[in-house]
C-alpha positions in Angstrom: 154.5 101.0 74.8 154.0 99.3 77.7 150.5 98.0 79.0 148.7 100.1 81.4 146.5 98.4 83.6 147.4 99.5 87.2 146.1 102.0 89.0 147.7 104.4 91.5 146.2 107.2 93.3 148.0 110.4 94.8 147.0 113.8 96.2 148.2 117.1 94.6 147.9 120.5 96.4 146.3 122.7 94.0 149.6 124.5 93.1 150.9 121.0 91.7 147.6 120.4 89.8 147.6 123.7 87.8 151.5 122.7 86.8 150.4 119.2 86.0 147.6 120.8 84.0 149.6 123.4 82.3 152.7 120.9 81.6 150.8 118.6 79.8 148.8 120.8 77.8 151.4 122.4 76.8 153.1 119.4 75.5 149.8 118.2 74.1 149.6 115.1 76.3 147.6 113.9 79.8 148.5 114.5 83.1 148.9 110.6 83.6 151.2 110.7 80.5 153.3 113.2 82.1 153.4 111.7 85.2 155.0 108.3 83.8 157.1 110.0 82.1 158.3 112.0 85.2 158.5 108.4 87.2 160.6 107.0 84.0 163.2 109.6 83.5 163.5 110.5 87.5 164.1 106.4 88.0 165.6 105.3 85.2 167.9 108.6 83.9 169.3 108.8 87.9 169.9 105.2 87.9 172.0 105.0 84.3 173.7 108.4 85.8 174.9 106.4 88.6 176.0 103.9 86.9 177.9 105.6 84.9 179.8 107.4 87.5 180.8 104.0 89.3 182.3 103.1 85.9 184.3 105.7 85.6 185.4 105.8 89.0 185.9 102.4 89.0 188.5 103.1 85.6 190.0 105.4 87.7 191.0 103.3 90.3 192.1 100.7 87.6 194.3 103.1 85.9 
């Protein structure tokens, strides 16, 4: 796991806090956890997605 040692600060409407709240106690983790592992999988998931669909585009055109 990687080091934490940087802070960031956002605002949530109180809608998104509840969620936030309710998520991550559901899954038995903290709101900070759930909120890296939002950043991760939106960042890293779309970005291996895309690559993935330029490959096989790009063994369409070779084809």
């Amino acid at each position: 796991m990687a080091k934490i040692d940087k802070r960031f600060q956002i605002l949530l409407s109180e809608e998104e806090q509840i969620l936030l709240k309710n998520e991550a106690s559901r899954r038995g983790i903290s709101g900070g956890e759930l909120i890296r592992m939002a950043l991760k999988n939106e960042i890293i998931q779309k970005s291996e997605l895309l690559r993935r669909q330029a490959l096989v585009s790009l063994t369409e055109i070779l084809d």
